[in-house]
ZAMARGU-4260 file (C-alpha; in steps of 0.2 Angstrom, whole numbers, plus 5000, padded with zeros to 4 digits):
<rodrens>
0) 4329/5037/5093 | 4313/5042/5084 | 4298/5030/5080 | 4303/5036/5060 | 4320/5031/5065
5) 4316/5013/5073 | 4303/5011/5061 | 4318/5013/5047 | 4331/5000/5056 | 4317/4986/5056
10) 4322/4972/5043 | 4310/4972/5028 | 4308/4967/5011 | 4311/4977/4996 | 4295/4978/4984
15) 4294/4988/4965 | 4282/5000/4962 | 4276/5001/4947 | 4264/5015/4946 | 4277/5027/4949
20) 4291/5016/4943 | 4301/5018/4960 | 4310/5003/4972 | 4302/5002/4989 | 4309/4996/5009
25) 4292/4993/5018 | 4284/5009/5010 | 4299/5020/5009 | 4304/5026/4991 | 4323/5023/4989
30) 4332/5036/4983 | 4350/5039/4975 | 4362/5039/4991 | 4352/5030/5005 | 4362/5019/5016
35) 4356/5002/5014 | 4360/4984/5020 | 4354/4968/5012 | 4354/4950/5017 | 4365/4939/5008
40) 4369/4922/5011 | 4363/4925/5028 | 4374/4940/5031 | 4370/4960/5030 | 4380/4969/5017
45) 4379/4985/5020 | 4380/4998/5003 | 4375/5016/4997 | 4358/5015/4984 | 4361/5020/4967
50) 4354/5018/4950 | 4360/5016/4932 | 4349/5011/4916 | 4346/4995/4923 | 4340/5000/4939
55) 4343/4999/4954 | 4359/4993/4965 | 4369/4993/4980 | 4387/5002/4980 | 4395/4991/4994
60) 4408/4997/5004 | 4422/4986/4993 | 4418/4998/4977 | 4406/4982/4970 | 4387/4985/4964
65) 4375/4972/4970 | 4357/4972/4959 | 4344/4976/4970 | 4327/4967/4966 | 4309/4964/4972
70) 4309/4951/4987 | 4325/4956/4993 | 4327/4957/5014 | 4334/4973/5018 | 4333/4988/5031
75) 4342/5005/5032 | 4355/5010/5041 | 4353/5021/5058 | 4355/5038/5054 | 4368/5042/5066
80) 4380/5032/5057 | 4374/5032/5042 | 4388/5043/5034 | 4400/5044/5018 | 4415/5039/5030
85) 4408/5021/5030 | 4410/5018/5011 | 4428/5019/5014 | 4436/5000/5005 | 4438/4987/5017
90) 4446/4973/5005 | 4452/4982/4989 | 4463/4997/4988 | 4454/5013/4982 | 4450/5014/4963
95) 4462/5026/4953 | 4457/5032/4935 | 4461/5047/4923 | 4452/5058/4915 | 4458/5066/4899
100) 4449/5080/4890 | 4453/5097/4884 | 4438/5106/4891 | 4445/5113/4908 | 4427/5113/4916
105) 4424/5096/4912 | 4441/5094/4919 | 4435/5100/4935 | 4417/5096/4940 | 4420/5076/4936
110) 4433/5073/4950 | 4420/5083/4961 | 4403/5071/4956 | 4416/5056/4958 | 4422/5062/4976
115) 4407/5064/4982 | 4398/5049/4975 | 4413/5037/4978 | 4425/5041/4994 | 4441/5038/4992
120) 4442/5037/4973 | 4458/5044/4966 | 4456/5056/4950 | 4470/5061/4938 | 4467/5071/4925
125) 4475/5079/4909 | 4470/5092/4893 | 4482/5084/4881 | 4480/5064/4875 | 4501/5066/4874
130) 4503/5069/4891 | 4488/5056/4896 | 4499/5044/4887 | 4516/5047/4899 | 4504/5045/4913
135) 4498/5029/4906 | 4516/5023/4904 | 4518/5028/4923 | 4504/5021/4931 | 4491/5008/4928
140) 4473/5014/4931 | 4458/5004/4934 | 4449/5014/4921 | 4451/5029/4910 | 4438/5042/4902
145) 4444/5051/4890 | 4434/5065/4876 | 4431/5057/4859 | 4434/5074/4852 | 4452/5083/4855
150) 4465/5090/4844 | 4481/5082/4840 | 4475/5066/4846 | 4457/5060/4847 | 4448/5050/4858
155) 4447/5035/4846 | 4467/5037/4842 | 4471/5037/4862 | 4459/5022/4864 | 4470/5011/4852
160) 4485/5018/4860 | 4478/5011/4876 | 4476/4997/4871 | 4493/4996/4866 | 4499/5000/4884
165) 4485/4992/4897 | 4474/4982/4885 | 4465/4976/4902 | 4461/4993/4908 | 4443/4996/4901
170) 4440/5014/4893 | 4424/5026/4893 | 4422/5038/4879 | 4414/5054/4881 | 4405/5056/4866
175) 4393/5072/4857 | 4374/5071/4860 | 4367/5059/4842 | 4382/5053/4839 | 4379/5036/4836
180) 4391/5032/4823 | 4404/5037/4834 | 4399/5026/4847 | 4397/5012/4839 | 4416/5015/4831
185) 4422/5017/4847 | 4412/5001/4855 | 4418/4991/4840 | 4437/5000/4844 | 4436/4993/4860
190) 4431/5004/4873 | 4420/4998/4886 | 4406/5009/4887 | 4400/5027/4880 | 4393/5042/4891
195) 4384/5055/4881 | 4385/5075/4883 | 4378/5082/4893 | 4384/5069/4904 | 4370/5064/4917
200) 4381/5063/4935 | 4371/5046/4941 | 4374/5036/4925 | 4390/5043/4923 | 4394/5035/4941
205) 4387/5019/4939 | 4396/5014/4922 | 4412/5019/4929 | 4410/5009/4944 | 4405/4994/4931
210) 4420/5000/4923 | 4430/4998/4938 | 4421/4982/4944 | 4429/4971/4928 | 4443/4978/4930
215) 4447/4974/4947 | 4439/4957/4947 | 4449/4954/4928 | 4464/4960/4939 | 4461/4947/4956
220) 4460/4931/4943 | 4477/4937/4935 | 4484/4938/4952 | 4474/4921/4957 | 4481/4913/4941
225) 4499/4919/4945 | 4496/4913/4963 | 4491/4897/4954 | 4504/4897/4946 | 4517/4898/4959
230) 4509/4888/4969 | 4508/4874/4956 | 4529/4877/4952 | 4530/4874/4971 | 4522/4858/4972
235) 4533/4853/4957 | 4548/4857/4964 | 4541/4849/4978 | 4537/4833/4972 | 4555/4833/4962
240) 4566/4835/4979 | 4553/4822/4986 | 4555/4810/4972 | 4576/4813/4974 | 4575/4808/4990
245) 4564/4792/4984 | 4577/4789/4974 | 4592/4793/4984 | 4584/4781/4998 | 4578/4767/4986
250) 4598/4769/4981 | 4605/4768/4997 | 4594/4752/5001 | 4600/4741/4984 | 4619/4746/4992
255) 4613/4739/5008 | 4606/4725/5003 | 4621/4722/4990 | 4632/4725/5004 | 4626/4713/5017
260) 4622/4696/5006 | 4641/4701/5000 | 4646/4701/5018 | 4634/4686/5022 | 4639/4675/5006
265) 4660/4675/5016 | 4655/4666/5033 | 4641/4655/5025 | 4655/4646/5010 | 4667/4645/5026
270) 4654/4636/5038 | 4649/4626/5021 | 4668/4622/5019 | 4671/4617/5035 | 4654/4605/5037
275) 4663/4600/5018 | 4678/4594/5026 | 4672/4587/5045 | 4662/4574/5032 | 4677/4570/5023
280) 4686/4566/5040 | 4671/4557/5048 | 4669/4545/5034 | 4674/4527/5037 | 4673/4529/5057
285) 4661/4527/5069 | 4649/4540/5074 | 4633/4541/5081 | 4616/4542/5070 | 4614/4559/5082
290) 4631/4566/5074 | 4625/4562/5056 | 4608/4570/5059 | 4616/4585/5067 | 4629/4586/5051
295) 4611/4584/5040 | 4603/4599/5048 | 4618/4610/5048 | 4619/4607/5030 | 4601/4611/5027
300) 4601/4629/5036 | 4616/4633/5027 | 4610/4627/5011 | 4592/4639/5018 | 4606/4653/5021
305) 4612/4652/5006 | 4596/4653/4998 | 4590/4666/5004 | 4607/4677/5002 | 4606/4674/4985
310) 4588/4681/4986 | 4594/4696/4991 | 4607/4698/4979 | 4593/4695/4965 | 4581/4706/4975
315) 4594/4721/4973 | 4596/4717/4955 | 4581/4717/4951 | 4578/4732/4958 | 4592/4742/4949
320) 4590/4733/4931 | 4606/4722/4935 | 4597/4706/4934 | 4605/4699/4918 | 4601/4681/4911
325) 4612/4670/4903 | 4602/4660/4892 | 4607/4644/4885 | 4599/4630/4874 | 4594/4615/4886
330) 4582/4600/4889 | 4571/4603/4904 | 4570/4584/4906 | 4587/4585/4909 | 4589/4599/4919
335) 4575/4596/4928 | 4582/4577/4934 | 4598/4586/4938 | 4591/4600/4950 | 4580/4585/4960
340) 4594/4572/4960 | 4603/4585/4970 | 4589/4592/4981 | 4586/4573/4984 | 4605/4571/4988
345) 4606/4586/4999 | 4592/4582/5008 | 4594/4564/5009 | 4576/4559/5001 | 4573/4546/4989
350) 4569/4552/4971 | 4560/4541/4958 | 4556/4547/4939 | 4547/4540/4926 | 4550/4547/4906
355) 4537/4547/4895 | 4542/4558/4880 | 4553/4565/4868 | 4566/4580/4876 | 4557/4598/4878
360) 4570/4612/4874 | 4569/4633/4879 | 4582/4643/4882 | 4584/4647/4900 | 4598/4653/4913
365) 4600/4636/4922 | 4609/4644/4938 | 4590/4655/4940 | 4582/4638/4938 | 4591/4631/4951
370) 4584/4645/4962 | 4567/4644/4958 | 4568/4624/4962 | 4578/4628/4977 | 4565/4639/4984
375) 4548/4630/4979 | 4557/4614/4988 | 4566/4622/4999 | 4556/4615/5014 | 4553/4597/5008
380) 4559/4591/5025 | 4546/4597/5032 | 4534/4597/5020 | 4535/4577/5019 | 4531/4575/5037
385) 4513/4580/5034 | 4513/4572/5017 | 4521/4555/5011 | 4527/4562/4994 | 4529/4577/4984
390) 4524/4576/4964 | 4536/4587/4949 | 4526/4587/4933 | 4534/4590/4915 | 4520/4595/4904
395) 4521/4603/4886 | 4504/4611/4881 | 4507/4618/4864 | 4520/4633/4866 | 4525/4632/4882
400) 4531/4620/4894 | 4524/4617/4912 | 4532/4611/4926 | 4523/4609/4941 | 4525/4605/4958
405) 4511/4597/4969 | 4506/4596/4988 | 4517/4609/4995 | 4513/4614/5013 | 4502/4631/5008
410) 4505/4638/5027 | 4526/4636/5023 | 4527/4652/5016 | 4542/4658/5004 | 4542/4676/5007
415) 4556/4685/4998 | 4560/4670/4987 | 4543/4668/4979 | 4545/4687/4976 | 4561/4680/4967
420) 4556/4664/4957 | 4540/4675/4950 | 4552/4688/4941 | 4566/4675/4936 | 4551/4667/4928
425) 4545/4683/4921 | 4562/4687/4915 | 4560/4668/4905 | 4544/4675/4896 | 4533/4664/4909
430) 4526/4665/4923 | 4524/4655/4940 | 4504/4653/4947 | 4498/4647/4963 | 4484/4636/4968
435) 4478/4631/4985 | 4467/4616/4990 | 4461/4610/5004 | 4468/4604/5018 | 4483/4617/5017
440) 4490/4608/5003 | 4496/4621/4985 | 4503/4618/4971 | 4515/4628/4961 | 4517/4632/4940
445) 4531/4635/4933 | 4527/4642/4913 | 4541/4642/4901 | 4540/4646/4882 | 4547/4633/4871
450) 4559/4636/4856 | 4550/4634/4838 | 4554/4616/4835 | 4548/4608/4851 | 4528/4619/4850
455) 4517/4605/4846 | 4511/4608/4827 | 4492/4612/4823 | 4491/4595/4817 | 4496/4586/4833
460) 4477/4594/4841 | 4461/4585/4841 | 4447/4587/4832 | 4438/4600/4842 | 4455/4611/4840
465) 4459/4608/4858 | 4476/4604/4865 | 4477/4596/4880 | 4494/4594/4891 | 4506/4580/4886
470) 4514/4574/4901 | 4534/4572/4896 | 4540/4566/4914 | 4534/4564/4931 | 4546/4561/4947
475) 4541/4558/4965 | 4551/4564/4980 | 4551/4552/4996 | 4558/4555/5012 | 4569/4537/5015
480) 4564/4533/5034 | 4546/4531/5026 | 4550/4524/5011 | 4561/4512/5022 | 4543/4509/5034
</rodrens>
């Protein structure tokens, strides 16, 4: 290799001249067709020079023109392989346009300059806009050049007829030397650019390959959206079949669960019978306290049992929308000293309540009350070995009643049933809080809303407008061995 030749492979930089208004690569003047490669992005791009009115670029060998400036790193190619076979697309397929003018030697030196300056490009041409038209009907070009001036059709009528059939493919007219009007009605008519007779065979290039450019690239969005597009329906249909699925499994679940506490609910009223019935039997004879105790605790996991089968069942209800409450009109006082006489009962603690005032009314489903009483005091037995008594407050505060429940076990937990007790609650209108203090101990609120006529009146506040909790009833659960001790 020659010392021009290395010289020319070394990397440089490229520099403007501007006292002979010419782009430089380490003191080389760069001239229309030198092979090139620049850095970009820390890659060489390797292109063909050329120049249009504003300036100088890089053809690439994807058909795309890169501005060439001062400052740029570049270096030339080695002229052993610098050839026209290199510019041959690698990415995008070769450009195809159409030519249409009536002059035949027009006709035949473009497609010529184009060739040459742009391997691989594909040329149609035609005399006659009428024919030019089928051709556009047929096949979709990436740009189309066509003479302003023709018979039977001019170039402005074609244009408007193009952009009847490919509005996307950008246009060139080729229009007489000073004739601005016309250029400017055929800019304003829509075509992309202008070239002017007699045409010069560089500019001519480089607006074409502009011309080409946008077209292509306009074209890769389309086909991006469209890929977007697909892609996006995909995920929807997607995301449908995966939510089906949700729903099928979330279905099958609520028939498993309905299922078993249906299956469960049989052999837990039998053993409940039968312990019933062996009671009835035992009473009046002799047994030992061991028997009695064991008949106790058989009764209390069965009443758990049942408890938490009937959790379920609300669970799956709640889950399909099947959770239906049957309100009635009732006095919590009252309702409240029947659900604790029979925890007391079952239980075999001691119960002692104290009334302070007039009934409190709402309207509630006293079979879901039940079950939030039954699961809040559901472990009383051995809640009350760590602690001597269990408080249940009956407040009114305003519009809504409060019941509460005090020194509960906090690491007893409740699981599914406080899942429960918080949407029976919720079904009320109210709402079931929590609060833990030390020394494990928690207490539980149970929020009703009242009915119009028990709501304390504005009248019944103080004087700084606040209302304070009126206790209506308080009761106290024991276990009997200690209140015996």
């Amino acid at each position: 290799m020659s010392d021009e030749n290395t010289a020319r492979m070394a990397t440089g930089t490229l520099i403007y001249n501007s006292e002979y208004n010419c782009l430089e690569l380490d003191g080389y003047e760069l001239q229309t067709g030198d092979n090139v490669e620049i850095r970009v992005f820390g890659s060489w791009v390797p292109g063909q020079v050329a120049v249009d009115a504003g300036g100088w670029y890089l053809f690439t060998l994807d058909h795309v023109g890169i501005r060439l400036h001062t400052g740029l790193p570049a270096r030339f190619y080695d002229s052993g392989i610098a050839n026209a076979s290199i510019l041959q697309p690698s990415l995008t397929p070769p450009p195809h346009i159409l030519i249409v003018d009536d002059d035949p030697a027009l006709l035949s030196a473009l497609p010529r300059a184009l060739t040459l300056r742009m391997p691989g490009i594909r040329v149609d041409v035609s005399d006659s806009p009428f024919e030019a038209l089928k051709m556009i009907h047929e096949q979709r070009y990436d740009a189309i050049v066509s003479d302003i001036k023709m018979p039977g059709m001019d170039g402005l009528g074609l244009l408007a007829r193009i952009r009847e059939v490919q509005p996307d493919t950008p246009t060139l007219l080729i229009t007489g030397h000073g004739e601005h009007d016309l250029a400017i009605q055929a800019l304003r008519g829509g075509a992309y650019d202008y070239i002017q007779k007699p045409i010069d065979r560089d500019s001519f290039v480089a607006a074409l390959l502009r011309a080409i450019q946008t077209c292509q690239l306009r074209r890769r969005v389309e086909e991006q959206q469209l890929a977007l597009e697909v892609h996006a329906r995909s995920l929807e249909r997607m995301v449908m079949q995966r939510t089906n699925e949700l729903i099928e499994a979330n279905a099958t679940k609520d028939k498993v669960i309905s299922l078993v506490t249906h299956e469960m609910k049989s052999p837990v009223n039998r053993l409940k019978n039968i312990t019933t019935l062996l009671r009835q039997k035992l009473e009046g004879t002799e047994v030992d306290d061991i028997v009695n105790q064991g008949f106790l605790e058989i009764e209390q996991s069965i009443a758990r049992t049942e408890g938490l089968v009937q959790d379920l069942l609300n669970t799956s209800r709640l889950e399909t929308g099947m959770f239906i409450l049957h309100r009635e009109r009732r006095n919590l006082i009252e309702l409240c000293q029947t659900l604790l006489n029979e925890h007391a009962e079952r239980y075999g603690q001691k119960l002692v309540c104290e009334f302070v005032h007039a009934p409190v009314e709402a309207e509630v489903d006293a079979e879901q009350v039940r079950q939030v009483f039954d699961t809040l005091l559901a472990r009383t037995p051995e809640q009350l070995e760590e602690s001597n008594v269990i408080t249940v407050t009956l407040q009114q505060a305003k519009h809504e009643a409060i019941i509460t429940v005090r020194d509960l076990n906090a690491h007893i937990g409740l699981g599914l049933g406080l899942y429960v007790s918080r949407k029976i609650m919720e079904r009320h209108g109210g709402h079931l809080e929590v609060q833990r203090f030390p020394e494990n101990r928690s207490t539980f609120f149970l929020m009703l809303p009242l009915l119009p006529e028990s709501m304390i009146e504005e009248e019944d506040l103080d004087a700084t407008g606040q209302q304070f909790p009126s206790t209506h009833a308080v009761w106290t659960i024991t276990d009997k061995k200690h209140s015996q001790n």
